[in-house]
C-alpha positions as CSV (number, residue, x, y, z in Angstrom):
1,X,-59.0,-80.7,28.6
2,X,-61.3,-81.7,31.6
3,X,-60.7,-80.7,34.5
4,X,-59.5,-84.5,36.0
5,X,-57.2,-84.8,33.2
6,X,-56.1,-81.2,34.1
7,X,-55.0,-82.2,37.6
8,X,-53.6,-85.1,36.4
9,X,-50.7,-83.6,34.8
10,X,-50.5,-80.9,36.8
11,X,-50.8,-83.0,40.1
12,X,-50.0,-79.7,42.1
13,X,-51.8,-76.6,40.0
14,X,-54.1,-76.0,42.9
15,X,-50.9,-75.0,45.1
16,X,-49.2,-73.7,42.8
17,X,-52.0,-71.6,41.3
18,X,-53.0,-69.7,44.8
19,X,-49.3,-69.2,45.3
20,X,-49.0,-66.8,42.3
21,X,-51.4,-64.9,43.1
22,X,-49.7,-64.0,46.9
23,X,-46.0,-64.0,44.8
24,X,-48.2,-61.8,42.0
25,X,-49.7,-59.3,44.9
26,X,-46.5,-58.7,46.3
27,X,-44.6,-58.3,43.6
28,X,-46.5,-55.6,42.2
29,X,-45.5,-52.7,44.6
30,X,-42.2,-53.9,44.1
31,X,-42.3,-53.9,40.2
32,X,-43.8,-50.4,40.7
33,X,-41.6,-49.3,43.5
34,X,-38.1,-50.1,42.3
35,X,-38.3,-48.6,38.7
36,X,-39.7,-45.1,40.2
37,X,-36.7,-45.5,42.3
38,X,-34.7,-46.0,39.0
39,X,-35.5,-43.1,37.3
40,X,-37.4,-45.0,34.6
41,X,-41.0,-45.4,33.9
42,X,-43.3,-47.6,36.5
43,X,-44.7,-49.3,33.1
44,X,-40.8,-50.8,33.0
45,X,-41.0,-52.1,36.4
46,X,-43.8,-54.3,35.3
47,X,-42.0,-55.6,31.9
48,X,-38.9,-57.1,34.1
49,X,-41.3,-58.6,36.4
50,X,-43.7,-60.2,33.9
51,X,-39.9,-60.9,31.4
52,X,-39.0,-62.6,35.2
53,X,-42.1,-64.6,35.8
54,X,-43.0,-66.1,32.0
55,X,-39.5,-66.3,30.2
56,X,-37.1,-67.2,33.2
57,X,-39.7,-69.1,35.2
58,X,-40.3,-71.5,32.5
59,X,-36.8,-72.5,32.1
60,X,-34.7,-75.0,34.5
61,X,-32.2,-73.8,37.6
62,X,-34.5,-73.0,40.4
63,X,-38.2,-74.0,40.5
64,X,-39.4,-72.2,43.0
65,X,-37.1,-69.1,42.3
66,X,-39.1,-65.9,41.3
67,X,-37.1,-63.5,39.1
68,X,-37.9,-59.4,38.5
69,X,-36.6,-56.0,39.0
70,X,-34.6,-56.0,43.0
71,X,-34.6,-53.3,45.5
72,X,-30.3,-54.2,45.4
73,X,-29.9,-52.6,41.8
74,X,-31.8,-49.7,41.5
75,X,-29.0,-47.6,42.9
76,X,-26.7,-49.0,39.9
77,X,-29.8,-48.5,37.4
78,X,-30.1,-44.8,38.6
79,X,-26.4,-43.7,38.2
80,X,-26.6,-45.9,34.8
81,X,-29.5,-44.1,33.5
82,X,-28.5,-40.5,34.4
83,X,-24.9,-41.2,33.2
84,X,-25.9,-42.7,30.0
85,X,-29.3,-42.3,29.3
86,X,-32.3,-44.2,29.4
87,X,-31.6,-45.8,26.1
88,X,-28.2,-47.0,26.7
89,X,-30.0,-49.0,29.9
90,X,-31.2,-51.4,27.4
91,X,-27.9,-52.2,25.6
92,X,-26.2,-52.8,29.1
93,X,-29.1,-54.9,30.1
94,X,-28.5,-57.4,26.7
95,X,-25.1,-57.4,27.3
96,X,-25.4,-58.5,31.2
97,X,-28.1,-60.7,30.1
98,X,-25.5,-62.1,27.3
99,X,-22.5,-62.7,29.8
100,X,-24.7,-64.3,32.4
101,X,-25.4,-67.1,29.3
102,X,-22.0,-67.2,28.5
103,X,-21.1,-67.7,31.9
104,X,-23.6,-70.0,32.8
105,X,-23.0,-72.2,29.6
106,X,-18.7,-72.2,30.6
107,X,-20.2,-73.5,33.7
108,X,-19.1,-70.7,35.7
109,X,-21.7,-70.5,38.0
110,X,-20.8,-72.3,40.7
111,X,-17.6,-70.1,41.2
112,X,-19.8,-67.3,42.6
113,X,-20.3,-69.3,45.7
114,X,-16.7,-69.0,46.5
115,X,-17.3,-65.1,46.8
116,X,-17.0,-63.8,50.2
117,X,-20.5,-64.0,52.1
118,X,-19.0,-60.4,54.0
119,X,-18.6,-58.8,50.7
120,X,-21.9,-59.8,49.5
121,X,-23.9,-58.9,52.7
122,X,-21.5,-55.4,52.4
123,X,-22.5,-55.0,49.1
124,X,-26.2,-55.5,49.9
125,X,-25.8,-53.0,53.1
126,X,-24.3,-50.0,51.2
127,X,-26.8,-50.5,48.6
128,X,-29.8,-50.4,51.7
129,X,-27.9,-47.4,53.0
130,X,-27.7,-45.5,49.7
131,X,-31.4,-46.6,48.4
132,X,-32.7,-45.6,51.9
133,X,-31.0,-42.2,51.8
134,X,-32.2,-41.7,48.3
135,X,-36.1,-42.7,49.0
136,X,-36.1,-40.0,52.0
137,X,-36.1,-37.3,49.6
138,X,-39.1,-38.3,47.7
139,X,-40.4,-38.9,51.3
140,X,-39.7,-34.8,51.6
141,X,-41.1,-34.1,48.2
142,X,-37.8,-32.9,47.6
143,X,-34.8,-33.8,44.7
144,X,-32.3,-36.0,46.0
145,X,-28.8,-35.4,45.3
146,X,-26.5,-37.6,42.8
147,X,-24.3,-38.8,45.5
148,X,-24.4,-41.8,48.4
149,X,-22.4,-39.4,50.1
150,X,-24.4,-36.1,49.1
151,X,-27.6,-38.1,50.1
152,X,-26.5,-38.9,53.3
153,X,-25.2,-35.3,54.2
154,X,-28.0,-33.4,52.9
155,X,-30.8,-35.1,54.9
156,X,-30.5,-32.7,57.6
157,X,-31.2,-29.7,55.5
158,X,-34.1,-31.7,53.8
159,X,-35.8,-32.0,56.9
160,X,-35.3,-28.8,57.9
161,X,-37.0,-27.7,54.8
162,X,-40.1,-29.8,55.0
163,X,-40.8,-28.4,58.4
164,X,-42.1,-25.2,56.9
165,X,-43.8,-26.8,53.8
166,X,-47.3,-28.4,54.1
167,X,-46.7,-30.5,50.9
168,X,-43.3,-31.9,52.3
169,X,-45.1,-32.7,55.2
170,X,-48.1,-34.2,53.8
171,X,-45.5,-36.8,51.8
172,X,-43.5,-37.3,55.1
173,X,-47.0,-38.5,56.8
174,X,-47.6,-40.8,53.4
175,X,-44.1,-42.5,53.7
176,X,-43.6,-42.8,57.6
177,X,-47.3,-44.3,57.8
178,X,-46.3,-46.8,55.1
179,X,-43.4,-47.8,56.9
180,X,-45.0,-48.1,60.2
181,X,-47.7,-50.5,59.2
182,X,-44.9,-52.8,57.1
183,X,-43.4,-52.8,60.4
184,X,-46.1,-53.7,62.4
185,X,-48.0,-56.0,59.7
186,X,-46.0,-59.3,61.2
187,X,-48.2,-58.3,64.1
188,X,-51.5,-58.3,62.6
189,X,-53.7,-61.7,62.8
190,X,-53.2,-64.2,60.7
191,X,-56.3,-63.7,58.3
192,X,-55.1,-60.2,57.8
193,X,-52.0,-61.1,57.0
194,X,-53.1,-63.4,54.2
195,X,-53.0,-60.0,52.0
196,X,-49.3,-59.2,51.9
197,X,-47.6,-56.5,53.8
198,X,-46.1,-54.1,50.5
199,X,-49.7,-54.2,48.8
200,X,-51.8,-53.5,51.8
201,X,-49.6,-50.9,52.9
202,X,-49.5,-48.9,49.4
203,X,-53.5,-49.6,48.9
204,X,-54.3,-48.0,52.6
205,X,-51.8,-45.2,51.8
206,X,-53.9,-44.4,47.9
207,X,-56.9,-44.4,49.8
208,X,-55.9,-42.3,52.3
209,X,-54.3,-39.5,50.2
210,X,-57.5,-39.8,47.4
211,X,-59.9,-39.5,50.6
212,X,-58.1,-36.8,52.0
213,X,-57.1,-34.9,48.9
214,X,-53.5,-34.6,50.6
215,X,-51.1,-33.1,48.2
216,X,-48.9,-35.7,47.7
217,X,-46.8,-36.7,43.9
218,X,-48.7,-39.8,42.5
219,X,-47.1,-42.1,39.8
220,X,-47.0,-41.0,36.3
221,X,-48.4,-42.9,34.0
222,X,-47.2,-43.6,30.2
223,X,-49.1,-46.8,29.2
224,X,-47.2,-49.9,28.6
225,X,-46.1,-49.5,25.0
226,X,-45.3,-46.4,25.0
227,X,-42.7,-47.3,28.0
228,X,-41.2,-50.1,26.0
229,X,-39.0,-48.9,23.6
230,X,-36.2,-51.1,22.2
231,X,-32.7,-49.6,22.5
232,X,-32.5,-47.7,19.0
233,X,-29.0,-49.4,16.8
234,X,-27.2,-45.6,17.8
235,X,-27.1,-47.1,21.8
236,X,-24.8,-49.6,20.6
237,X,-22.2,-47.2,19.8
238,X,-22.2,-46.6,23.9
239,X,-20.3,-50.4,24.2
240,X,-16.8,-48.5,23.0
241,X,-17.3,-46.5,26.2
242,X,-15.2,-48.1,28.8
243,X,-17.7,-46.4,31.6
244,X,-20.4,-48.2,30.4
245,X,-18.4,-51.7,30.1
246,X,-17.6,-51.1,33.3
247,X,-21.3,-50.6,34.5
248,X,-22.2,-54.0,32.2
249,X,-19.3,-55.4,34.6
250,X,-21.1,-54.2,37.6
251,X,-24.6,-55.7,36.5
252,X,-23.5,-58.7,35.5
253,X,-21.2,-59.4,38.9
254,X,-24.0,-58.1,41.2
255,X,-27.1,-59.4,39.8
256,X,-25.2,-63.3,38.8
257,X,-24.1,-62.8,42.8
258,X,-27.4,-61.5,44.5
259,X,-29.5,-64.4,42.4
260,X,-27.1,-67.0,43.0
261,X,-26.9,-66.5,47.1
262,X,-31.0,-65.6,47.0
263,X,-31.3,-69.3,44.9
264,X,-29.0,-71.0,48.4
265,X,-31.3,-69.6,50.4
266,X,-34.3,-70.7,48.6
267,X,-32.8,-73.9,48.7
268,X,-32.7,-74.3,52.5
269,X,-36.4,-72.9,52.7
270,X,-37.7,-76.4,51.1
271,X,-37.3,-79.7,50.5
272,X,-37.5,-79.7,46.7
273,X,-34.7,-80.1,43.7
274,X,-32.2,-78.7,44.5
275,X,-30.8,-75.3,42.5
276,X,-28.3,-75.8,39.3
277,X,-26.6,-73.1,39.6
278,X,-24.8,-72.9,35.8
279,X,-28.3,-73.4,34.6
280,X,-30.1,-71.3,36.7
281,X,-27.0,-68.4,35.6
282,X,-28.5,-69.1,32.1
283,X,-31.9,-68.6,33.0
284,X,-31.3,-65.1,34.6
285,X,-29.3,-64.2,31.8
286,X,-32.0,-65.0,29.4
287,X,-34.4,-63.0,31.1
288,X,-32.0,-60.1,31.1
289,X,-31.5,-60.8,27.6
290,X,-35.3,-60.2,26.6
291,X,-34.9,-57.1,29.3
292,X,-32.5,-55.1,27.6
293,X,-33.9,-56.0,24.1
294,X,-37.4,-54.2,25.5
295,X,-35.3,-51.4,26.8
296,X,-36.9,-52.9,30.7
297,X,-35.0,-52.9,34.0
298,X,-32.6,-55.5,35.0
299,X,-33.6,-58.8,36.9
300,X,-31.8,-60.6,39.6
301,X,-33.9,-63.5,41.7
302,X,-35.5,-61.7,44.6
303,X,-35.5,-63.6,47.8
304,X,-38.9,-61.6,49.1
305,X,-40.9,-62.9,46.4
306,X,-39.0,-66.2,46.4
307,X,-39.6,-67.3,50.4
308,X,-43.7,-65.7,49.6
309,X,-43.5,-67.9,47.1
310,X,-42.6,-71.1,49.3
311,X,-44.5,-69.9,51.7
312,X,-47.5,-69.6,50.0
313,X,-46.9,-73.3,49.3
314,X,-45.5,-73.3,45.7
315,X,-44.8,-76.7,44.4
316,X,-43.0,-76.1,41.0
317,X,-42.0,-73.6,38.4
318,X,-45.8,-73.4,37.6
319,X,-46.8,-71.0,40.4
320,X,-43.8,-68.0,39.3
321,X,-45.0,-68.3,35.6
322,X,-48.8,-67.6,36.5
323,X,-47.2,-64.6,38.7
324,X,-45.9,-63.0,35.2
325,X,-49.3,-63.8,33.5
326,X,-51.1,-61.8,36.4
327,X,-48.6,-59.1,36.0
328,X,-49.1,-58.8,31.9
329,X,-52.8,-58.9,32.3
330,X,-52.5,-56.1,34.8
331,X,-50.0,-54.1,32.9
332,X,-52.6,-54.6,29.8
333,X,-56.3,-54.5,31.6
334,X,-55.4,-52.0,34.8
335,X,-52.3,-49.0,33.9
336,X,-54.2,-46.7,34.9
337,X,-54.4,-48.0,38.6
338,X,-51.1,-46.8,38.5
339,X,-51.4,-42.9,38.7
340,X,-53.1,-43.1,41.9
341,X,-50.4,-45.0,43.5
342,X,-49.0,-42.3,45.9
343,X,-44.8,-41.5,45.5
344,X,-44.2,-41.5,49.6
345,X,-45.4,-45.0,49.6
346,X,-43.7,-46.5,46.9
347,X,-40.4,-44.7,48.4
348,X,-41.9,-46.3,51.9
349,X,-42.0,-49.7,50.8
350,X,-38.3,-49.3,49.5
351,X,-36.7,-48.1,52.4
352,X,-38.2,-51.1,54.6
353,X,-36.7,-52.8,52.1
354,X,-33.5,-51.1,52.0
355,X,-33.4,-51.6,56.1
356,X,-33.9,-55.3,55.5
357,X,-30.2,-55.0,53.6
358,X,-28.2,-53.9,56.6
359,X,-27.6,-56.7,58.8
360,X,-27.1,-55.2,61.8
361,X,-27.7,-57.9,64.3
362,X,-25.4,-59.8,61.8
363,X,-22.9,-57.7,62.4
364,X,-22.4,-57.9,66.0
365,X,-22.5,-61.1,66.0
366,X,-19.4,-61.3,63.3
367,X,-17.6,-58.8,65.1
368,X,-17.1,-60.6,68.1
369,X,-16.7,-64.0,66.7
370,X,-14.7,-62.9,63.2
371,X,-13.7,-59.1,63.5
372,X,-11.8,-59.6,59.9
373,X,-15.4,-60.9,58.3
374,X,-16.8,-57.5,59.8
375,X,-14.7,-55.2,58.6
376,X,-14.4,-56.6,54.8
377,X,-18.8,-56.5,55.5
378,X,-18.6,-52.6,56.8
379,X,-15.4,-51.3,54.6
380,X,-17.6,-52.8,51.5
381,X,-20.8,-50.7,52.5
382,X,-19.0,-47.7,53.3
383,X,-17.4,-48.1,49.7
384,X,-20.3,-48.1,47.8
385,X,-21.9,-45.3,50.2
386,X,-18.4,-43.1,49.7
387,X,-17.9,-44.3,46.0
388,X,-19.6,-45.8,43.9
389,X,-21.5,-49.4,43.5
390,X,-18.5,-51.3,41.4
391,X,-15.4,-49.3,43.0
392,X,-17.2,-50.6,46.7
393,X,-17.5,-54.4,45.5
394,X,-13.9,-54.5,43.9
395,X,-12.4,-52.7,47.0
396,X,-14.3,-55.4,49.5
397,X,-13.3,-58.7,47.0
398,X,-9.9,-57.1,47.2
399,X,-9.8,-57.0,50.5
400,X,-11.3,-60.8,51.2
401,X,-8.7,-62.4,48.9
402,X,-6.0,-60.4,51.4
403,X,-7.7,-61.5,54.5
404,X,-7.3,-65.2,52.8
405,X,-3.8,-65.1,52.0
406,X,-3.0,-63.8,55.1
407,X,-4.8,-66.5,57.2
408,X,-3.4,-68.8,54.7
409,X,0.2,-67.8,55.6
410,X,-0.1,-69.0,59.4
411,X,3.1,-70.0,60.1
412,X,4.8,-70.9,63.5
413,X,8.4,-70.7,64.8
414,X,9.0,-72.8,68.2
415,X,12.3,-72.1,69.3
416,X,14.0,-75.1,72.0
417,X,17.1,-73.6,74.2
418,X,18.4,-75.9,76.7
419,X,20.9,-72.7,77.9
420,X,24.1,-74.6,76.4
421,X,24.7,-76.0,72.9
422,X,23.0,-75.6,69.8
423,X,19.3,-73.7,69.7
424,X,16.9,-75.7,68.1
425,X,13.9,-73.5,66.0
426,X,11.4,-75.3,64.5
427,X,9.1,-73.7,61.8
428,X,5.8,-75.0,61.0
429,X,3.1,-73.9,58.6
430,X,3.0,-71.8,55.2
431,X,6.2,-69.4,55.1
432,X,5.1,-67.0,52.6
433,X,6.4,-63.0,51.7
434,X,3.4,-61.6,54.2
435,X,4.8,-63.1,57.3
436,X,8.3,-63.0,56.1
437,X,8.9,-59.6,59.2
438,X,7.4,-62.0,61.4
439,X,9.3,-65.0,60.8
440,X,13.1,-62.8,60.2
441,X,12.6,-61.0,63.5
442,X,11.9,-63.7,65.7
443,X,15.4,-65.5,64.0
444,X,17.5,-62.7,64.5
445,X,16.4,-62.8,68.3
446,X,18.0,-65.6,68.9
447,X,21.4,-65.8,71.1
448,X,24.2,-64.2,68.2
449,X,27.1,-66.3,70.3
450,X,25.7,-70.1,69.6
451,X,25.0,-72.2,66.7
452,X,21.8,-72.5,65.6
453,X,20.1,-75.8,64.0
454,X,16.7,-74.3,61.9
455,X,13.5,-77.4,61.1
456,X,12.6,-76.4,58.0
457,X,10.5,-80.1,57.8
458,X,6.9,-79.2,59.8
459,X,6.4,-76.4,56.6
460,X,3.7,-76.7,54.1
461,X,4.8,-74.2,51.4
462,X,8.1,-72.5,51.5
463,X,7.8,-69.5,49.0
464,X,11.1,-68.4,47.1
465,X,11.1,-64.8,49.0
466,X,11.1,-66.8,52.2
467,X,13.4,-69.6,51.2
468,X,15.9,-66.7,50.0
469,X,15.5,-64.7,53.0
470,X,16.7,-67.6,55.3
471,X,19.5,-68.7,53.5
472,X,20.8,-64.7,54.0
473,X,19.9,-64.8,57.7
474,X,22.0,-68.4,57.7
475,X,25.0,-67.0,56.0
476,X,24.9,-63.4,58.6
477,X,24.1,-65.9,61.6
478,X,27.1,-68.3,61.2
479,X,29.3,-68.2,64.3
480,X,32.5,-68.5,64.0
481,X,33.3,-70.8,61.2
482,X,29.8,-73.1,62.3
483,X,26.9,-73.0,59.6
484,X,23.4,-72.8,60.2
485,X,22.0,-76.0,60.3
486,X,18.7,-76.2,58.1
487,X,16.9,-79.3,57.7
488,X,14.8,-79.0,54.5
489,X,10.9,-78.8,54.5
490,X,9.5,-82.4,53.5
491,X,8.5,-82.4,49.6
């Protein structure tokens, strides 16, 4: 094909084509950084990326969506792994991946924007806190603890440690230089920044511990088929274990959510077809699919690589599939890159990630103008911190669908007393069980000695606890031998 008839039908390869390499540049760190962080071999970071890139980024949802292994699951992928084995990752990757298609194809999709953006932002905040504990240790050179809540407590001791230990200290230097220069990379000028921030950052830091000869934990190495391995048919057995349905649960719920809200947010970052949701579910789910049958990580849409994607000036789906070619052809051509790819940076570039998860200017902000939004967002991330991943998100949805029902019960009693006569209450709103104290207390304040006439016609909904509960206080308030009068609520 010549090159005119080439740009033909692709109108917008040029674009597209120097977009993948940015997406491709910083995904690789990522890839790399996130299945360390897992537990499982770097190699398998690299197989959800390119599974991401080529098999979900040629199918329809989002086109300028990337897909791969995400900083928000490797806490879940850790406990998963440790609990049940590296194996068993794959056969609760294939049957997240499976669910999301089913879900997707019952057109289910769209229902996961009616989940609470607190719960989700909590969610995403106790996994930074978590990841960003976890990453300190290998930032120590020291084990981390199986806990959030072990994490957290034993950093004091871990640093106390490393203070004494030229090694820990070397590592400490590796990570906390990482960090700095991702933090200060926005600053640097604008040619610079053309390289991105997670790849320069881990490329400065192998060249600084390989010049210096610091003793520092480098990535091991396994080549790329020897990381692949297929979950054996023995794994399957695991699915009777109602642990492991539970952690498919988790996957599936987290992952659907995190790629769904990244794919909104994609959507306001361009002016491009818009994102079907129930086909981009299908998408993520086929990608997972492929994931768990290669025994990989799981993928959710990442919105770093997404908006570098945009950025970069992406014009279709074109630009995320080249990504995954790059990856496979460095995952073939280059492994061995890998083992001089210092720990401390990888861990680096995760917890600047894993800060980028806690909103904390978000949070003010929602706590002075909706204090209930910021307490479902902080009771979420200390759930998952204190807990675990699934027990945090169930507690916070539980706790958003209260919040709703109580704001959805707003109900009003106006009470007219002229000081002789009849006292005229009026009730207004939804009269439901929750505000039922509420609603009998301020009745049985009113004057015992004179008839009362109760405006049942301004209510919306009139539950039967309520509707009970009023007829009782009519039959105790009648004076004399005069009945409450209650006008009936309209419909």
């Amino acid at each position: 094909m010549t090159s005119k008839k080439l740009i033909t039908r692709f109108p917008h390869l040029r674009q597209d084509f120097a977009a993948s390499l940015v997406v491709f540049l910083v995904a690789l760190p990522l890839c790399v950084g996130v299945a360390v962080a897992s537990g499982v071999p770097a190699e398998l970071g690299l197989v959800t990326g390119i599974v991401g890139g080529i098999v979900t980024g040629l199918m329809r949802g989002s086109s300028l969506q990337v897909s791969g292994p995400a900083a928000g699951l490797t806490v879940l992928v850790f406990e998963a792994v440790k609990e049940f084995g590296l194996p068993a990752l794959g056969v609760i990757v294939l049957a997240t991946g499976l669910l999301q298609v089913g879900m997707g194809l019952l057109r289910l999709g769209r229902y996961f924007r009616a989940i609470s953006v607190s719960v989700v932002e909590g969610m995403l905040a106790g996994i930074g806190l978590v990841l960003i504990a976890g990453q300190l240790y290998p930032a120590l050179a020291a084990k981390a603890p199986d806990s959030g809540v072990e994490k957290i407590a034993g950093l004091p001791r871990a640093f106390l440690d490393a203070l004494g230990d030229g090694t820990a200290m070397a590592s400490l230097a590796v990570c906390a230089g990482t960090v700095a220069l991702l933090v200060l990379w926005r600053h640097a000028p604008a040619r610079v920044r053309t390289l991105p921030g997670p790849l320069a950052a881990v490329g400065l830091a192998t060249l600084a511990v390989a010049a210096l000869g610091l003793p520092v934990a480098t990535v091991e190495v396994r080549g790329l088929l020897g990381s692949v391995q297929p979950p054996p048919p023995s794994a399957f057995g695991e699915l009777a274990d109602a642990g492991l349905l539970g952690t498919v649960v988790a996957f599936t719920l987290i992952a659907s959510a995190e790629s769904l809200f990244s794919a909104a947010a994609v959507d306001r970052l361009h002016s491009g077809p818009r994102t079907r949701y129930d086909t981009e579910l299908v998408a993520q789910g086929a990608g997972n699919t492929v994931c768990g049958l290669l025994g990989a990580l799981p993928m959710t849409a990442v919105i770093v690589r997404s908006a570098a994607n945009v950025q970069a000036g992406a014009r279709t789906k074109a630009s995320r599939v080249l990504h995954g070619v790059w990856l496979l052809l460095f995952a073939a051509l280059l492994p061995g890159v890998l083992a001089w790819i210092p720990v401390p940076a990888l861990a680096g570039v995760l917890i600047h990630a894993g800060a980028k998860l806690v909103p904390v200017r978000a949070l003010a902000v929602l706590w002075r103008e909706h204090r209930g939004e910021a307490v479902i967002l902080a009771v979420t991330a200390a759930s998952i911190v204190a807990v675990s991943m699934f027990e945090g998100v169930l507690i916070g949805l539980a706790l958003s669908v209260v919040k709703a029902a109580w704001q959805a019960s707003h109900v009003r009693l106006d009470v007219v007393d002229k000081g002789a006569g009849p006292v005229d209450a009026y009730l207004s709103g939804n009269a439901t069980f929750l505000r039922l104290p509420m609603i009998l207390d301020s009745l049985e304040a009113l004057p015992q000695d004179r008839p009362v006439r109760l405006d049942l016609s301004g209510l919306h909904h009139l539950d039967h606890a309520c509707r009970t509960a009023l007829e009782n206080w009519a039959e105790r308030h009648a004076v004399g031998t005069e009945p409450v009068e209650m006008t009936a609520p309209v419909g």
